[in-house]
N, C-alpha and C positions, 0 to 999 in steps of 0.2 A: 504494500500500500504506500500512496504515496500522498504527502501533506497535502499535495494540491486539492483531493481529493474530499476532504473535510469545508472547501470553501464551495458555497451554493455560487455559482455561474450563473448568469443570465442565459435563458434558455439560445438555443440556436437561431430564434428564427428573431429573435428580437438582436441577438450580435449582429447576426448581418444584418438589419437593416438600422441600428442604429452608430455602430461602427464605422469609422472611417475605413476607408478601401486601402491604406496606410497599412492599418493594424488584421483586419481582418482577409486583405488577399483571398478572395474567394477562389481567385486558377489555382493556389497551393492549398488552401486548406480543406476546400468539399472533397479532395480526395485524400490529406495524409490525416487520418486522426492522430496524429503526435501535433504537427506544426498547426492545428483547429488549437486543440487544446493549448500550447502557446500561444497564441492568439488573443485565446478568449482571455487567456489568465492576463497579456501584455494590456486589453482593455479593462481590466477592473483594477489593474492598477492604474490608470489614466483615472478610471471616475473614481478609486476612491482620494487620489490627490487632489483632481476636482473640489472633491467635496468637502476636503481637510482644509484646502484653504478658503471654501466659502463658508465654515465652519469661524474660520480665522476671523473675518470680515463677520462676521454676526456678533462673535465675540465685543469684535473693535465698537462695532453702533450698540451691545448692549451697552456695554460701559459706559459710551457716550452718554444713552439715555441715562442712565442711572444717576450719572452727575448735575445733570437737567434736575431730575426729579428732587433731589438733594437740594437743590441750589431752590427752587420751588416751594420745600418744605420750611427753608430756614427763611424765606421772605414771608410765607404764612406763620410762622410761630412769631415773625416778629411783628407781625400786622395788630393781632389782638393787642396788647401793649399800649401802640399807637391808639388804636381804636377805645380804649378806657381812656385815655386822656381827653382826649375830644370829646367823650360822653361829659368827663367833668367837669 
C-alpha cells in the first residue's frame, strides 16, 4: 500500500475537466494509470496550496475586522460617559 492511497482524489471525471491540460495531459494519462495517478495527486497539490493561501488572506481580513470591531467597542464604552454628562 501506498500513502497516496489514504488521500480521497477528486473523482476522474471532475480532474479532467477541471484541471489544467498542464497537469492533467489526457494523450499520457487515459492510458498509463501510474502517470493518471500522478496527475491527479500533482492537482490537489495545486488546490490545496490554493486554498492555504486563500486560507492566509481570510486570516489577514479576519484580523483586520476584528481591530475595527475593537476600535468600535472602545468609542461605544466611551460614548455612555459622555452621554451622562450632557444629561447633567
Amino acid at each position: 500500500r501506498s500513502k497516496h492511497e489514504e488521500i480521497e482524489l477528486v473523482s476522474l471525471e471532475e480532474f479532467y475537466s477541471e484541471a489544467p491540460t498542464e497537469i492533467s495531459r489526457p494523450d499520457i494519462t487515459l492510458t498509463e494509470p501510474h502517470q493518471q495517478t500522478l496527475a491527479r495527486l500533482d492537482w490537489e497539490l495545486e488546490q490545496r496550496k490554493r486554498l492555504a493561501e486563500r486560507y492566509k488572506e481570510c486570516l489577514t481580513i479576519k484580523e483586520k475586522i476584528l481591530k475595527e470591531i475593537e476600535v468600535k467597542k472602545e468609542y461605544l464604552s466611551s460614548l455612555q460617559p459622555r452621554l451622562n454628562s450632557i444629561m447633567q
